[in-house]
ROTI-940573 format. One record per atom (N, C-alpha, C): residue in three letters; x negated, y, z negated. Coordinates in steps of 0.1 Angstrom, whole numbers, plus 5000, padded with zeros to 4 digits. Layout:
BEGIN
ALAXYZ ...
END
This chain:
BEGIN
UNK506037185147 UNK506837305145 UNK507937275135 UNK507737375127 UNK508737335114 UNK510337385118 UNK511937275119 UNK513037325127 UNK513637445117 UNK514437515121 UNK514737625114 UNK515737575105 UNK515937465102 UNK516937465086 UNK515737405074 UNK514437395081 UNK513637365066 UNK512637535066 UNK513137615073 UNK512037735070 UNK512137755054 UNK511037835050 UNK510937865038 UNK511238025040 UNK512638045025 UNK512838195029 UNK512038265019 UNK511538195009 UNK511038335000 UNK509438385006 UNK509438515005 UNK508638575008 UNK506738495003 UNK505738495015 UNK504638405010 UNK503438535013 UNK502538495001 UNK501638625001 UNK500138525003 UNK499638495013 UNK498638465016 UNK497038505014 UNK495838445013 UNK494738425010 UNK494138395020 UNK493338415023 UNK491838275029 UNK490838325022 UNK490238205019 UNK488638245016 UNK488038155013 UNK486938175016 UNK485737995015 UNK484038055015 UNK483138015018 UNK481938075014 UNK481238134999 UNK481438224999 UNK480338284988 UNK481238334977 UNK480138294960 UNK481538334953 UNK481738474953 UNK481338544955 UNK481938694953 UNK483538714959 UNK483738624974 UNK484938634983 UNK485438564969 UNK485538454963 UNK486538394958 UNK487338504944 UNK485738594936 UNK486038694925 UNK487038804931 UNK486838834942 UNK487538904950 UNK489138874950 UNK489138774960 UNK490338714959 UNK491238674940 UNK490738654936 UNK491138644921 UNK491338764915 UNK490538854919 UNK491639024914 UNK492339044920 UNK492339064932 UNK493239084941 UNK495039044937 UNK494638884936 UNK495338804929 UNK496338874916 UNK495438904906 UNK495738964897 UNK496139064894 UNK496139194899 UNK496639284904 UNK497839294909 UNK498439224917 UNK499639134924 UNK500539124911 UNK499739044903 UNK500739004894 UNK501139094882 UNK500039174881 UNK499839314869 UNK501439414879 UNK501439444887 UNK502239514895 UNK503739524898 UNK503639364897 UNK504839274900 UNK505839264882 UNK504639274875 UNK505139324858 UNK505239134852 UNK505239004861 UNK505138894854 UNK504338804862 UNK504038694855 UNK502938584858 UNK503838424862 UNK505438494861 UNK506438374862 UNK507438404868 UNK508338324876 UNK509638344884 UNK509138454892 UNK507938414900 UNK507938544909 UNK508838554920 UNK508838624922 UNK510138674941 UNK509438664949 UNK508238584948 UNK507738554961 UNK506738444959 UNK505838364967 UNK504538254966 UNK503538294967 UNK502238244961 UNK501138294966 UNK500638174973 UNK500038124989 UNK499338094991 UNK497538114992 UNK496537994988 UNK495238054989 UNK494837934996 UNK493937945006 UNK493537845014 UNK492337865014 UNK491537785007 UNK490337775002 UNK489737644999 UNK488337675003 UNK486937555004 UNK486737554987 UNK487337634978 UNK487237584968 UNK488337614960 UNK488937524949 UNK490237554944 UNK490137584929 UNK488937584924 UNK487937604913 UNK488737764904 UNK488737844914 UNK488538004905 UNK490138024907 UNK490937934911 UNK492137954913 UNK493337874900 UNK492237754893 UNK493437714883 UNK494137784874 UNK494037914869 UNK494837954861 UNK495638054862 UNK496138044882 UNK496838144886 UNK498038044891 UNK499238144893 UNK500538094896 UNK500638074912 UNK499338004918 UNK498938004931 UNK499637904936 UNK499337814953 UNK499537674959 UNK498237694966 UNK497437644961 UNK495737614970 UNK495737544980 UNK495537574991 UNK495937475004 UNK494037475006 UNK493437345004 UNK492137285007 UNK492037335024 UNK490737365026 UNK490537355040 UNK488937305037 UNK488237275047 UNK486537195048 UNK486237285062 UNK484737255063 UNK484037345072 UNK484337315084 UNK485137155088 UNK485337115099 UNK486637195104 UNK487737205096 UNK488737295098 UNK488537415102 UNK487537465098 UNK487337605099 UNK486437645108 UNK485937505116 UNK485037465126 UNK486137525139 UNK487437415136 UNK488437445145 UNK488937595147 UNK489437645134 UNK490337745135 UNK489337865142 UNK488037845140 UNK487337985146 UNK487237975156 UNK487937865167 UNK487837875183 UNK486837845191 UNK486737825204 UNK485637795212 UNK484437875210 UNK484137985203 UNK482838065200 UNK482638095186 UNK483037985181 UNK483038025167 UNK483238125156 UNK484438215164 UNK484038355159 UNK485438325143 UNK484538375133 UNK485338315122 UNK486438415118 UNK486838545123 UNK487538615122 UNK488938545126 UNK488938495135 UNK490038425146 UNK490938325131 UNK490038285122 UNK490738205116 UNK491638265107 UNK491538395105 UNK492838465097 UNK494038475108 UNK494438415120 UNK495638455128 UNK495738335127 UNK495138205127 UNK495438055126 UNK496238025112 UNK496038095101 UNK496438065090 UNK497438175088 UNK497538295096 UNK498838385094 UNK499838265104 UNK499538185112 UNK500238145122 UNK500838015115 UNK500137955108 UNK500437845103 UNK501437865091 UNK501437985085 UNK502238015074 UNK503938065080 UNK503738125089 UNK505138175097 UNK505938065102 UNK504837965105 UNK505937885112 UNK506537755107 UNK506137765090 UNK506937735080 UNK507937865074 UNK507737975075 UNK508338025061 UNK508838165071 UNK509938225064 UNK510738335072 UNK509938465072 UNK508838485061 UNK507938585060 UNK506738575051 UNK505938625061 UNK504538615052 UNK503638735056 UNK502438745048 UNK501538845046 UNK500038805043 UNK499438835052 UNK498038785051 UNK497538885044 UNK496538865038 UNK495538975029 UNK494438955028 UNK493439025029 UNK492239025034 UNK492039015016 UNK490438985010 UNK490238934996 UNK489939084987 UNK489239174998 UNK488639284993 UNK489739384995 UNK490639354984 UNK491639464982 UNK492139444969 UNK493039544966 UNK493339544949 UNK495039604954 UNK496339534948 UNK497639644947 UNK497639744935 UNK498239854944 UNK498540034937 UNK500140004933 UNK500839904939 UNK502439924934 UNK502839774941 UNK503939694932 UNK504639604935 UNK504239544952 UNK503539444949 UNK504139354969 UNK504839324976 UNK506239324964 UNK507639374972 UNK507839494980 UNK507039554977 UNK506839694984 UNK506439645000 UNK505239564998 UNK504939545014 UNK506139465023 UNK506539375016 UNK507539315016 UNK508739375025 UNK509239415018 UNK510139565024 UNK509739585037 UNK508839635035 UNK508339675051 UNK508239595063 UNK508139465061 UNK508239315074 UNK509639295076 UNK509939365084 UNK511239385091 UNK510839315108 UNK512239255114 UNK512039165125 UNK511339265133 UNK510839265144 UNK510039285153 UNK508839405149 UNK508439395135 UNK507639445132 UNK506439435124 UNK504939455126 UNK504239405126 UNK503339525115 UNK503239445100 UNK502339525091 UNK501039515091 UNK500239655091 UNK499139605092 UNK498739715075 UNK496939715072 UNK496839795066 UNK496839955067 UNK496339985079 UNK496040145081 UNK496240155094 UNK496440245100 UNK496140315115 UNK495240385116 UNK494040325124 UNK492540345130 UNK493040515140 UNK491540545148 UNK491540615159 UNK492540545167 UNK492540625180 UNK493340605193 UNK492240525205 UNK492640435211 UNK491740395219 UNK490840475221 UNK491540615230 UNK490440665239 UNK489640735231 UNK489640735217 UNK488440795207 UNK487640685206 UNK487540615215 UNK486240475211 UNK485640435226 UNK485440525235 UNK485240545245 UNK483640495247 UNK482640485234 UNK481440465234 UNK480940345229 UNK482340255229 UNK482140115220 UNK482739995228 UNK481939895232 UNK482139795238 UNK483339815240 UNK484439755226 UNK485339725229 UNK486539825242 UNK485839915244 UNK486640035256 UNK485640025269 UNK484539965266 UNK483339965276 UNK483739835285 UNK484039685277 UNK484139625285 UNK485639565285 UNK486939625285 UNK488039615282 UNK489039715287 UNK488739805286 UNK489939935289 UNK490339905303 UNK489639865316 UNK490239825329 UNK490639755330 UNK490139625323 UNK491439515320 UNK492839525313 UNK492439565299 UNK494039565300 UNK494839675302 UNK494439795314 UNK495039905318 UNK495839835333 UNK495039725336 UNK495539655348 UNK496639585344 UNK496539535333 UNK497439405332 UNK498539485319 UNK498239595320 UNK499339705312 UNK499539625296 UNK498439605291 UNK498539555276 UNK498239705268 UNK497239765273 UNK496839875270 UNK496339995272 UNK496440125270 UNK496340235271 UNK495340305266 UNK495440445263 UNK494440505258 UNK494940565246 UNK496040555243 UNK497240605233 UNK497440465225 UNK496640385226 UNK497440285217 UNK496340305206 UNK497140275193 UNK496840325181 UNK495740185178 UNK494640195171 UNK493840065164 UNK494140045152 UNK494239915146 UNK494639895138 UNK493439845126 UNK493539865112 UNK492939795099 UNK493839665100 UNK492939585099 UNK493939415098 UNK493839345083 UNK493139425074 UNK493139405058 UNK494339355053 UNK495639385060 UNK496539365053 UNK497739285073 UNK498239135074 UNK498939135083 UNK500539065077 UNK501039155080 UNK502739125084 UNK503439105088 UNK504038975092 UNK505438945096 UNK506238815099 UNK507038825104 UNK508538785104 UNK508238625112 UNK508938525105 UNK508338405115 UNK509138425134 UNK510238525135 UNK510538545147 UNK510238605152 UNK508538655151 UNK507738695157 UNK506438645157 UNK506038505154 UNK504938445152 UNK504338445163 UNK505138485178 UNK503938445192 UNK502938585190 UNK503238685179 UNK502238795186 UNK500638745183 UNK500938615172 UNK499238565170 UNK499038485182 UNK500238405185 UNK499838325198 UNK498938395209 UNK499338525208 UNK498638625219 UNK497138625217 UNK497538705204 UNK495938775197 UNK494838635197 UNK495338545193 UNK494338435194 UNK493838405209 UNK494938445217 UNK494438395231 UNK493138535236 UNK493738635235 UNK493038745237 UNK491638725228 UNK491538715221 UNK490138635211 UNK489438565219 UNK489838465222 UNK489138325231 UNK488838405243 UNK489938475251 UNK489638555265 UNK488238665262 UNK488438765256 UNK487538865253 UNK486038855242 UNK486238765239 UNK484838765229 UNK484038695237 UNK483738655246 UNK481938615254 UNK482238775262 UNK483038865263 UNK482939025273 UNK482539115262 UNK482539095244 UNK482139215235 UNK481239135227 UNK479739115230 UNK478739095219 UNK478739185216 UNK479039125196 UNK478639225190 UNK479739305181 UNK481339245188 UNK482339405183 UNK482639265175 UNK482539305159 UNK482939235149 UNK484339295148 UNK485039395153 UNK486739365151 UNK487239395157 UNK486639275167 UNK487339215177 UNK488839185173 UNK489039095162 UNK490239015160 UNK491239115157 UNK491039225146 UNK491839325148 UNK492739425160 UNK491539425167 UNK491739505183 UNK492539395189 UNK492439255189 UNK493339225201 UNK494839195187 UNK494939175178 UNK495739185172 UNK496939345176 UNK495939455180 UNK496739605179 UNK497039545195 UNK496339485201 UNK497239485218 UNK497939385218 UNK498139305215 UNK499239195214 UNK500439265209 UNK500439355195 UNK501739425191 UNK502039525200 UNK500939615209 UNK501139725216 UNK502639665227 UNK503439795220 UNK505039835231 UNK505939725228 UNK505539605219 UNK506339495217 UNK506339545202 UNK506139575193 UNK506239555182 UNK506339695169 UNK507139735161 UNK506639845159 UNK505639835146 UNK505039905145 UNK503439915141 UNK503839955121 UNK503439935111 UNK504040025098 UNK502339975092 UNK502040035080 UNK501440075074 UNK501140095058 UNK500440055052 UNK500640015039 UNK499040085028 UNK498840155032 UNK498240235021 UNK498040285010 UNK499240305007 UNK499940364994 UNK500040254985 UNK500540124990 UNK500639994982 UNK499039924980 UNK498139914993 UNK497239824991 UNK495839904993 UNK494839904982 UNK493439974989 UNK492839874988 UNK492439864997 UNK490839805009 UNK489839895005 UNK489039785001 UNK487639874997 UNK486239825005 UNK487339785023 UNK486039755031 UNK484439845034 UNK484439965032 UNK483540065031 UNK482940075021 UNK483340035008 UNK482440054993 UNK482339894991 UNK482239824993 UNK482039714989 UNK480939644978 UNK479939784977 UNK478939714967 UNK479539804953 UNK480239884951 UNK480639934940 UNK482039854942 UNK482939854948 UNK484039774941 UNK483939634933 UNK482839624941 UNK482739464941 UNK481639424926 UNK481439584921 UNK480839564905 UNK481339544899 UNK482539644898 UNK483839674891 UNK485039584893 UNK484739454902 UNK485739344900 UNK484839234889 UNK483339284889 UNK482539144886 UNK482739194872 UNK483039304870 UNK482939364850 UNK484339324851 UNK485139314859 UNK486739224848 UNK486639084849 UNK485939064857 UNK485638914855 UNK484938854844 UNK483938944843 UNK482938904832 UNK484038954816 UNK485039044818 UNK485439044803 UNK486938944804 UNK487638904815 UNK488638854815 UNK489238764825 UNK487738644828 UNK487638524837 UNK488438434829 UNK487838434817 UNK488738304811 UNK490038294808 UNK490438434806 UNK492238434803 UNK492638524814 UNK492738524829 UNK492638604836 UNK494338654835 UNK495038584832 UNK496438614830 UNK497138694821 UNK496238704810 UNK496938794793 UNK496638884798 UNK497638964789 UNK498239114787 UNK497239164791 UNK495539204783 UNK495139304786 UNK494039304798 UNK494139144803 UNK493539134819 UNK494439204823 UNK495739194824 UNK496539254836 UNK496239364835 UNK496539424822 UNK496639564820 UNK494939604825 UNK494139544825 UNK492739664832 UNK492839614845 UNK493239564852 UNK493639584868 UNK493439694873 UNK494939794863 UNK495039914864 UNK494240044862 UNK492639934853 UNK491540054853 UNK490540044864 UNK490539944869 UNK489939954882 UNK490440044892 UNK489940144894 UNK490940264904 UNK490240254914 UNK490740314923 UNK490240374938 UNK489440454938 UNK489340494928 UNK488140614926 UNK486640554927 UNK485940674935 UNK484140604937 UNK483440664927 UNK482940674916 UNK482340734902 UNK481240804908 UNK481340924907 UNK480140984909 UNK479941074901 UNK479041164898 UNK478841314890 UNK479841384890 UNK480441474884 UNK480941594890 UNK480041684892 UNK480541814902 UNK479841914908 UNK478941974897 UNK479341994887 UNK478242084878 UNK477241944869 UNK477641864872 UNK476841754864 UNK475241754880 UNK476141714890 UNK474941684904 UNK474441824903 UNK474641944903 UNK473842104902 UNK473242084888 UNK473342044879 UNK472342024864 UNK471441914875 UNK471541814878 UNK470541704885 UNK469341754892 UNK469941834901 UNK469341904912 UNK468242024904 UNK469042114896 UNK467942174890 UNK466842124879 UNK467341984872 UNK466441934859 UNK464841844871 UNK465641794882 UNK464541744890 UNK463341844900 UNK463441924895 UNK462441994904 UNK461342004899 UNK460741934882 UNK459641914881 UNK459441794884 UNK459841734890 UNK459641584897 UNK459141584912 UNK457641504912 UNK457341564925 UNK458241524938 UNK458141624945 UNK458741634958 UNK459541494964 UNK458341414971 UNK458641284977 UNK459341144967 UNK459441194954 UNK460541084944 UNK461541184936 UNK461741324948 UNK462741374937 UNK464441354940 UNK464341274952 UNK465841264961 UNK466041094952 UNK465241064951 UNK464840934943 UNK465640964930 UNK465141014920 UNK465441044907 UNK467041084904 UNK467441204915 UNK468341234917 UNK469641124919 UNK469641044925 UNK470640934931 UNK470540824918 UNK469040804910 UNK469440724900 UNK469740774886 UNK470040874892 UNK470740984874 UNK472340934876 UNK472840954890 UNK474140904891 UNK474440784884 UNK473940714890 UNK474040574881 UNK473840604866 UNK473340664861 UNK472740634843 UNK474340754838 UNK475240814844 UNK476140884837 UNK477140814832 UNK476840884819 UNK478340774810 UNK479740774813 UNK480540744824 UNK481640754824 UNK482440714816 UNK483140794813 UNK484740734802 UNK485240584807 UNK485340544820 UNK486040404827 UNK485140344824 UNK485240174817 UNK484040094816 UNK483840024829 UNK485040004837 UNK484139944852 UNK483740024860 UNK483640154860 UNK482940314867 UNK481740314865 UNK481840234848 UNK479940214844 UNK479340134847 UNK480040044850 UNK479139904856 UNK478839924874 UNK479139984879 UNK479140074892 UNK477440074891 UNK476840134878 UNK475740214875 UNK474440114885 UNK474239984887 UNK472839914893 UNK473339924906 UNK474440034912 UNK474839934925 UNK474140124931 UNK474440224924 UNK473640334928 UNK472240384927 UNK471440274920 UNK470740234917 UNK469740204928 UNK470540054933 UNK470240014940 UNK470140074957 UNK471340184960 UNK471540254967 UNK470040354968 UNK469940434959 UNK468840544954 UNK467640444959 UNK467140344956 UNK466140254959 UNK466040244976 UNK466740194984 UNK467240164992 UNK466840265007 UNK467640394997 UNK466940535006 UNK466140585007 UNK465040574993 UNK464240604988 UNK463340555004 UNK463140465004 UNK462640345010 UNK462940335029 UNK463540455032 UNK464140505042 UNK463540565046 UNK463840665036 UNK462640805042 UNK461440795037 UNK460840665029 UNK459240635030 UNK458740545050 UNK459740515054 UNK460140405064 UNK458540275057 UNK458840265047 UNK458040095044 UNK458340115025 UNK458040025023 UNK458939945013 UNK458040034996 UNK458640004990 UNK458240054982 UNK457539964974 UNK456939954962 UNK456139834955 UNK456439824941 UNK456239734932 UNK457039774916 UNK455939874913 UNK454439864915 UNK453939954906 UNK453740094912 UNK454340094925 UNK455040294926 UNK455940334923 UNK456840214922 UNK457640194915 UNK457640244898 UNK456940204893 UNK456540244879 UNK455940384878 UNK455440364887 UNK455140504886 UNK455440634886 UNK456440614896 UNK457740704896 UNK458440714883 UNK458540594877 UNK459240624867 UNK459040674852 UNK457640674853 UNK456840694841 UNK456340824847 UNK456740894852 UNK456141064854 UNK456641124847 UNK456241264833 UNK456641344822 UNK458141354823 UNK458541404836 UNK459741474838 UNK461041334843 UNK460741264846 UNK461341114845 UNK461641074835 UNK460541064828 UNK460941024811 UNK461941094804 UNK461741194803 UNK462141304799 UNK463641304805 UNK463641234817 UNK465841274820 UNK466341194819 UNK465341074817 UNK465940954816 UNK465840854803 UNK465140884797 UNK464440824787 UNK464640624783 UNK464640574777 UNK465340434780 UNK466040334790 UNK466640444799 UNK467440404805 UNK465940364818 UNK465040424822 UNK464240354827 UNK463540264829 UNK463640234816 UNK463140074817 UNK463739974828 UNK465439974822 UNK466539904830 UNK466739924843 UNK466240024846 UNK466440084861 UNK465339994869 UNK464239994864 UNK463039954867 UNK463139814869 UNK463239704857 UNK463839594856 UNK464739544866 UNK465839644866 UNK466739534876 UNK466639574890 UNK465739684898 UNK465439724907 UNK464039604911 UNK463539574903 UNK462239504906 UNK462639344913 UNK463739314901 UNK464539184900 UNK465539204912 UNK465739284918 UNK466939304929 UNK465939254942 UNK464739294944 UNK464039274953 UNK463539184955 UNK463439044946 UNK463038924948 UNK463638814947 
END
């Protein structure tokens, strides 16, 4: 335990991430964005920590990469291995050096300065990303199936306690036992919820519950845990134009073109769709329809690169409501029908191509 005259006061803006590179491209906008927001790439008013299996996609940021190996992470995930647990070990480990810190999930982007969240980690209060349902709106999910009489007995929790998004965690090192809790509650409750992957968040909202007051950060940070295959296009197209100089002016500056917006048609573009496909037979016309989305030229160039991931979606469903798989050469065939050609012209090919190549 670190004594209180070596705490660290300036504010620390934390990472984890290890496995697959997409988590690390992730974390590197994320990153970047931070710093696009913050307005500089030097003398910042705060640290970034990133605690990472690889320190590779991190050299040309104003980071402190703290190495961790599979054996660590062996540890930090607890007696059941559950690897969620390891973001309260490393929010824990950062508090009880430093006077404040902020954990951040990879798959997010900042809307305004991190001083912003900053602000908001005030002593006995615990930031999270969003406020979820109320317990008793989850009445049909493990976590209320095999829980609510426990901690109604042991008065941790209610039916009014708020759930929390844990994309974004907050606070104060004189409040570091609320992880001591959540971690214990982790170890306690995960062999009673196969299956509830946020877990770690839920005992995180009962650990704060009546001890802590709860704030919220939306406005500052979007989580793009629900779209994850179109965000996650639209981080790989600034990567691919601004991996090597991730720090000049006009990387920073397209941060800000990456929006929260999901690119779709507009209303009279999907009613043109809907009517130009009706000479398309029936059973590939819902088909056709979902990969026109994708082929629209949007003004934003990472809105356009969005385009294989609805693509891919359109494929996907297609393949749903056939319930068995589709093949390249019905595939082709679909897409070489008069009226296909005709909406699509060229752009078929590509569709074809990277839909065939997606599947193998």
């Amino acid at each position: 335990m670190t004594s209180s005259s070596q705490i660290i006061s300036r504010p620390q803006l934390v990472y984890l991430v290890f496995g697959a590179p997409t988590y690390h491209q992730e974390a590197v906008f994320s990153i970047a964005s931070a710093l696009a927001q913050v307005g500089k790439t030097t003398d910042l008013p705060f640290d970034i920590q990133v605690f990472s299996d690889d320190p590779e996609p991190y050299r040309q940021l104003p980071v402190r990469v703290r190495p961790i190996d599979s054996d660590l992470r062996r540890q930090w995930s607890g007696p059941y291995h559950y690897q969620f647990r390891c973001k309260h070990v490393v929010a824990r480990k950062v508090l009880q050096e430093s006077q404040t810190a902020i954990l951040i999930d990879t798959d997010t982007f900042f809307q305004a300065s991190p001083m912003k969240l900053f602000e908001r980690v005030q002593p006995d209060t615990l930031l999270c990303n969003a406020f979820q349902l109320r317990y008793e709106d989850c009445k049909e999910t493990v976590l209320y199936t095999a829980l609510a009489q426990t901690l109604a007995r042991r008065k941790l929790a209610d039916d009014q306690m708020r759930l929390i998004n844990s994309g974004v965690i907050g606070l104060t090192h004189d409040n570091t036992s609320v992880l001591d809790q959540s971690i214990a509650l982790m170890d306690e409750f995960f062999p009673l919820t196969p299956g509830a992957v946020t877990l770690e968040e839920f005992c995180l909202g009962v650990a704060a519950y009546r001890s802590l007051k709860v704030e919220q950060c939306t406005d500052v940070i979007y989580h793009y845990w629900s779209r994850k295959k179109l965000f996650r296009a639209k981080v790989r197209a600034w990567l691919n134009k601004h991996g090597e100089n991730p720090l000049s002016a006009d990387a920073l500056r397209d941060t800000g073109n990456v929006s929260p917006r999901v690119p779709r048609p507009s209303t009279w573009q999907r009613l043109m769709f809907k009517t130009a496909t009706l000479a398309v037979p029936p059973a590939q016309r819902q088909f056709i329809r979902e990969v026109l989305y994708g082929c629209c030229e949007y003004p934003n160039e990472f809105d356009r690169a969005c385009s294989p991931v609805w693509w891919e979606k359109a494929f996907d469903n297609a393949q749903q409501r056939l319930k068995k798989p589709i093949e390249p050469a019905q595939l082709h065939q679909w897409l070489e029908h008069w009226a296909v050609r005709r909406l699509l012209g060229r752009r078929r090919v590509a569709v074809y191509q990277h839909l065939v190549q997606a599947q193998t």
